[in-house]
Each structure stands twice: as structure tokens, then as C-alpha cells.
C-alpha positions as CSV (number, residue, x, y, z in Angstrom):
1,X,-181.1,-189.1,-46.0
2,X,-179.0,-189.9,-42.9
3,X,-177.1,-193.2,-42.8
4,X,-174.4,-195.1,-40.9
5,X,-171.8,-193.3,-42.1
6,X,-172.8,-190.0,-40.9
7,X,-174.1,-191.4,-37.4
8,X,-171.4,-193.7,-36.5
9,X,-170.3,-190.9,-33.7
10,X,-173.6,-191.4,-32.0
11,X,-172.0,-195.2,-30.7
12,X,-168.9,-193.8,-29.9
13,X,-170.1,-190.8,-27.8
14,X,-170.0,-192.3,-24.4
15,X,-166.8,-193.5,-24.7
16,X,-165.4,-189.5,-25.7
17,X,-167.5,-188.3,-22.9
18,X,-166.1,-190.5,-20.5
19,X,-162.8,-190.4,-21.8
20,X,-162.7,-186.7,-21.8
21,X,-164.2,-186.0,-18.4
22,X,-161.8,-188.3,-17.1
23,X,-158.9,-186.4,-18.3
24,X,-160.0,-183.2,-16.9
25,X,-157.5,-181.7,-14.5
26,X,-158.3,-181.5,-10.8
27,X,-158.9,-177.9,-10.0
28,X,-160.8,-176.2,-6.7
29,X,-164.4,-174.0,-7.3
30,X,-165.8,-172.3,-4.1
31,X,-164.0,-175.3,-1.9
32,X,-165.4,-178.4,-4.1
33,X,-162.6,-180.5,-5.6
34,X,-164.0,-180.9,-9.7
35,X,-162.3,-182.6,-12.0
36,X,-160.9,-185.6,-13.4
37,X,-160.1,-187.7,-10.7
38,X,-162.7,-186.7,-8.7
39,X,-164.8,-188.0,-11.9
40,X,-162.5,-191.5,-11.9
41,X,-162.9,-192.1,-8.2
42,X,-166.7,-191.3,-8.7
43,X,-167.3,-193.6,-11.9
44,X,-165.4,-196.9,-9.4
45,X,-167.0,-195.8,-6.3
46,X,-170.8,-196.2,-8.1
47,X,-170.1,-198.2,-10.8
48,X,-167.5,-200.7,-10.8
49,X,-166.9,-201.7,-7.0
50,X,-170.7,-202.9,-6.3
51,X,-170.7,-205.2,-9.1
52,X,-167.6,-206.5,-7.4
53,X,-166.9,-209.3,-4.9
54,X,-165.7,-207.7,-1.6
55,X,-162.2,-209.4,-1.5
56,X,-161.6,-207.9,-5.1
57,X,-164.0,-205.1,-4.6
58,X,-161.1,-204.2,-1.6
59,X,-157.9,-205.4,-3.7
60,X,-158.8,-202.6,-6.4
61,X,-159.4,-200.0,-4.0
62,X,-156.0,-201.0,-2.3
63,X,-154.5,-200.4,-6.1
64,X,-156.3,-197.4,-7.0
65,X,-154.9,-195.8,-3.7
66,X,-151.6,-196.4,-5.0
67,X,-152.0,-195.9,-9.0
68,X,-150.1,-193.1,-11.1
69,X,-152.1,-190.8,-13.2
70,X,-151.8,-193.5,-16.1
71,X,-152.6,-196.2,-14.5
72,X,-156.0,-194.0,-13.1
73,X,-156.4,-193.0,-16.7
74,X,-156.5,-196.7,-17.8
75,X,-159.0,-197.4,-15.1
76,X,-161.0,-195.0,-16.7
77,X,-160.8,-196.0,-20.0
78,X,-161.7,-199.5,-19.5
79,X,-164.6,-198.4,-17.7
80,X,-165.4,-195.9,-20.4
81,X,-165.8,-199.2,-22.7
82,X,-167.0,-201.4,-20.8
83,X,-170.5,-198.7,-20.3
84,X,-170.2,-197.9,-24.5
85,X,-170.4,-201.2,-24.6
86,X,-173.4,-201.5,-22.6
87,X,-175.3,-198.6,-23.8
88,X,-174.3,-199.7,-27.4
89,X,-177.9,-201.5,-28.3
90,X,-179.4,-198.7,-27.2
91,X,-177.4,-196.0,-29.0
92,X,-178.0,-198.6,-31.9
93,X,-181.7,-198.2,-31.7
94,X,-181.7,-194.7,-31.2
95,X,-179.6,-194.5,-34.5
96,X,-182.1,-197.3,-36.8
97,X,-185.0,-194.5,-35.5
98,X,-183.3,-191.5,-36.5
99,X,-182.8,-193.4,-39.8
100,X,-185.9,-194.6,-40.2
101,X,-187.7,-191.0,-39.9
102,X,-185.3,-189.4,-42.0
103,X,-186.0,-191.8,-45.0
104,X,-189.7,-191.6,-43.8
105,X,-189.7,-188.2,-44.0
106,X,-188.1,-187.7,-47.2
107,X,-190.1,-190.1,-49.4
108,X,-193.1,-188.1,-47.9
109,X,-191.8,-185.1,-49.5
110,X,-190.8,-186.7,-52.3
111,X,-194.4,-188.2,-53.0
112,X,-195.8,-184.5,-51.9
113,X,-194.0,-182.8,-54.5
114,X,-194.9,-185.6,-57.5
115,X,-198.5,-185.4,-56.3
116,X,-198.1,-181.6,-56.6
117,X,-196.5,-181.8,-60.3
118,X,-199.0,-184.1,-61.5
């Protein structure tokens, strides 16, 4: 049977994603810029700034402009949480189902075989 212990990496698996796409190196394919802080710039530009008032909406972009690659790794990072964090109860339910049919399945098998013996 599967439990908690063995799917705790299912909550955590935005967060790596995000993380780890974010820390890509920029590199050039057929004239597209790919990479991470295409990825960054990408993840403020549709996520972040529209849930933003304008004034601070602009201040950020102001900073961005201007940040190292820490402080655009930081950025990232807090994103990355914040959208674990909001795709948690989902991740949560997908992980109580996966659960659920695993224990399902095996006291099915269990009852099959005792049914069988008998």
C-alpha cells in the first residue's frame, strides 16, 4: 500500500519544477532566447504583475530591470512557493485518491485470494 511517506514528493513537485526551470541557463536555439530567465521574466510577466496594483505592479518591474542573478533567483523562488502553495489542496487530493485506490485495490486482492483458498 502507498502512504504519505512514499508520496510526500507529489506536494513538493511544483516547487522543484519551478525552481529548476528557473535556474536553467539562458542559451540561443534557432534564434529563440530559452532558458531561465526567459522562464523568470515569463512566470512575473503572467503571473505575478496582474495580480498587482499598477504603482507596485511598475516598482517591481523598475527592480527586476536592475536585479542580479540572485536576487532574479529569489524572485523565482518565492513565486515557486507561493503557486506550491496554491496548488497544494489539489496535489493533496490527488495524493488521498491515489491512496484510497491503492488500499482499495489491495483489500480486493486480498479478499480474492481468501475467497479462492476457501
Amino acid at each position: 500500500m502507498i502512504t504519505w511517506v512514499r508520496l510526500w514528493p507529489l506536494l513538493l513537485s511544483p516547487l522543484l519544477v519551478i525552481s529548476f526551470l528557473s535556474v536553467i541557463p539562458v542559451f540561443t536555439v534557432r534564434d529563440h532566447i530559452l532558458g531561465g530567465g526567459v522562464f523568470v521574466e515569463w512566470l512575473l510577466n503572467r503571473i505575478l504583475l496582474p495580480l498587482l496594483p499598477w504603482e507596485q505592479g511598475n516598482q517591481l518591474v523598475q527592480w527586476f530591470s536592475g536585479a542580479s542573478y540572485g536576487q532574479e533567483l529569489m524572485l523565482a523562488l518565492l513565486m515557486a512557493l507561493n503557486i506550491t502553495a496554491l496548488i497544494m489542496p489539489v496535489l493533496y487530493g490527488l495524493g488521498e485518491l491515489v491512496i484510497w485506490l491503492t488500499a482499495f485495490f489491495t483489500r480486493k486482492e486480498l479478499e480474492l485470494k481468501r475467497q479462492s483458498m476457501r
